[in-house]
C-alpha positions as CSV (number, residue, x, y, z in Angstrom):
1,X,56.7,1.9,88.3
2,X,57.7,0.5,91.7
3,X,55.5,-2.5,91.3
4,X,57.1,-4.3,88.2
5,X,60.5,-3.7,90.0
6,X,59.5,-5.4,93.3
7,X,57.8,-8.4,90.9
8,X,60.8,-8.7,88.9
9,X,63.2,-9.0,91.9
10,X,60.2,-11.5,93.7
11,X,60.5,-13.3,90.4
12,X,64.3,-13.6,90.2
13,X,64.5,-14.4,94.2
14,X,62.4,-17.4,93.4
15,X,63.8,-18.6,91.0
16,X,67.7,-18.6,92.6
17,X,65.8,-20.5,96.0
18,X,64.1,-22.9,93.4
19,X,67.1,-23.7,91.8
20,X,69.6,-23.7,94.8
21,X,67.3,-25.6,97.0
22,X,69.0,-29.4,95.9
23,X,72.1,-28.1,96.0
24,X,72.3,-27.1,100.3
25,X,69.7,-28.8,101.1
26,X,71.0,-32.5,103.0
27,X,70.9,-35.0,101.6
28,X,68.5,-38.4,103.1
29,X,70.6,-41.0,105.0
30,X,70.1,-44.7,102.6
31,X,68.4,-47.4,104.5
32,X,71.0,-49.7,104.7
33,X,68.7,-52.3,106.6
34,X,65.7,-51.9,103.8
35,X,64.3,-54.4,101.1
36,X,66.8,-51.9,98.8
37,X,70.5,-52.3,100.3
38,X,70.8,-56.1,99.1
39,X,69.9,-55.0,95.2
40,X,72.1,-52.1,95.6
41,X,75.1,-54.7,97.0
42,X,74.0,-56.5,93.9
43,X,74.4,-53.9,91.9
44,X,77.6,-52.2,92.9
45,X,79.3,-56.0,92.4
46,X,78.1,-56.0,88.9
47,X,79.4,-52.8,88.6
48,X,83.0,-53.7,89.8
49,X,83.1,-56.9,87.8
50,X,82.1,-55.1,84.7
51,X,85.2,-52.6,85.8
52,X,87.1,-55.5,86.1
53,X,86.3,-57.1,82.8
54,X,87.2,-53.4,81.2
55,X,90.4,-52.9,82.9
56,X,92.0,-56.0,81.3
57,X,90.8,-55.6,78.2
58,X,91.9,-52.0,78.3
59,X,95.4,-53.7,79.3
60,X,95.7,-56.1,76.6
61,X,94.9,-54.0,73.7
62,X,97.4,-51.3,75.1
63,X,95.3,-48.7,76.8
64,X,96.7,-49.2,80.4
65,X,100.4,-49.4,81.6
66,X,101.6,-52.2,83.6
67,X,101.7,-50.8,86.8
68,X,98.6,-48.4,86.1
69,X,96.6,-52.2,85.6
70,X,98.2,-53.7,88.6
71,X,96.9,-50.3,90.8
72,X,93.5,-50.5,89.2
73,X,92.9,-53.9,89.7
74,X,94.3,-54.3,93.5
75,X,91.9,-51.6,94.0
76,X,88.4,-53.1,92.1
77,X,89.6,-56.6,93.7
78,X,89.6,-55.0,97.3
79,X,86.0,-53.3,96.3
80,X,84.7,-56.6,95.2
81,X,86.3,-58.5,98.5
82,X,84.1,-55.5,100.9
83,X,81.0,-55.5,98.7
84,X,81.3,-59.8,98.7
85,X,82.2,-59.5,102.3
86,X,79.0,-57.1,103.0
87,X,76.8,-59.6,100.8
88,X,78.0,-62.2,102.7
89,X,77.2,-60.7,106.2
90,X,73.5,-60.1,104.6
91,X,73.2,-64.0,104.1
92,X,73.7,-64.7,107.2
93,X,71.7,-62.8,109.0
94,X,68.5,-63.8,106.5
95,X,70.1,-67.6,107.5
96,X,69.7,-66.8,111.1
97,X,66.5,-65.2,110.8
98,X,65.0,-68.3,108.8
99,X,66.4,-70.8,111.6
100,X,65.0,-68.9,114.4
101,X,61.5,-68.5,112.5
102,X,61.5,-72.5,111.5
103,X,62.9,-73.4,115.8
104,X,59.7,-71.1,116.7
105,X,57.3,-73.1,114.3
106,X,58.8,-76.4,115.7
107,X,58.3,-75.2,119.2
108,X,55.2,-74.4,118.3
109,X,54.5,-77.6,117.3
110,X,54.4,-79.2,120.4
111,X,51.8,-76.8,122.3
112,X,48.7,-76.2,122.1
113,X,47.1,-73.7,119.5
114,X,44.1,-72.8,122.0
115,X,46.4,-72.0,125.6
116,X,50.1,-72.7,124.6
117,X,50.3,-76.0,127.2
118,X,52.5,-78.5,126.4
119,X,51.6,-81.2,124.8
120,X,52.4,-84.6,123.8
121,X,52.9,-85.2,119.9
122,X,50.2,-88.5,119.7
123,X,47.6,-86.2,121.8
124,X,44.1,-86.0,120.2
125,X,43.0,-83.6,123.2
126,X,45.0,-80.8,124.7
127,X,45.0,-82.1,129.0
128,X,44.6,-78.1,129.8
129,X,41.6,-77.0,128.1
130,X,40.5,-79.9,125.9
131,X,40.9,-78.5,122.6
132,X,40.8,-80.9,119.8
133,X,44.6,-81.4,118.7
134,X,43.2,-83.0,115.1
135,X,44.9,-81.5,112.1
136,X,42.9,-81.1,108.9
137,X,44.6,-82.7,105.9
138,X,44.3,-80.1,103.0
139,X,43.9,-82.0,99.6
């Protein structure tokens, strides 16, 4: 007689944590630095520009008051400006990144591949260690 009770409540106690368990639990920080956070710009812009595009239609066939279309669209137009802003600040930093990458392979360039000495750009030999300085042309 006991058992079944203690089962049922079990059973119902499991099933409340099952089911509140999304709801307090807290909630992942987003990777705002990840391969992800320059789709998601992308995506939020679409989605202000398609807001955009609906508010004045909305405004021309009636839907919207005058000053209710002026509100909503300061407001998307200041979204799009932070989200272009953010996009833009993105772009640069991949800009900056490349330059540094392509000074490193020009620096690298001019050493050698075998101990890093300087060298100068009609050696055959590297005057360090003698390496060969010949590069293979790939056809």
């Amino acid at each position: 007689m006991i058992l079944p009770i203690v089962l049922a409540v079990l059973l119902t106690v499991g099933a409340v944590v099952f089911v509140a368990f999304p709801l307090v639990r807290t909630p992942r920080p987003l990777d705002t630095n990840g391969p992800g956070a320059t789709e998601e710009l992308l995506a939020r812009r679409d989605r202000v520009f398609e807001e955009l595009r609906e508010a004045d239609f909305d405004f021309r066939v009636g839907k919207l008051t005058e000053q209710d279309y002026s509100a909503t669209r300061e407001r998307l137009e200041n979204e799009a400006a932070r989200i272009l802003h953010a996009i833009d600040v993105q772009i640069a930093a991949l800009d900056e990144e490349i330059e540094r990458e392509v000074h490193d392979l020009r620096d690298r360039e001019h050493s050698c591949p075998a101990c890093g000495a300087p060298i100068a750009p009609s050696a055959r030999f590297c005057v360090s260690c003698g390496a060969s300085l010949q590069v293979s042309i790939r056809r």
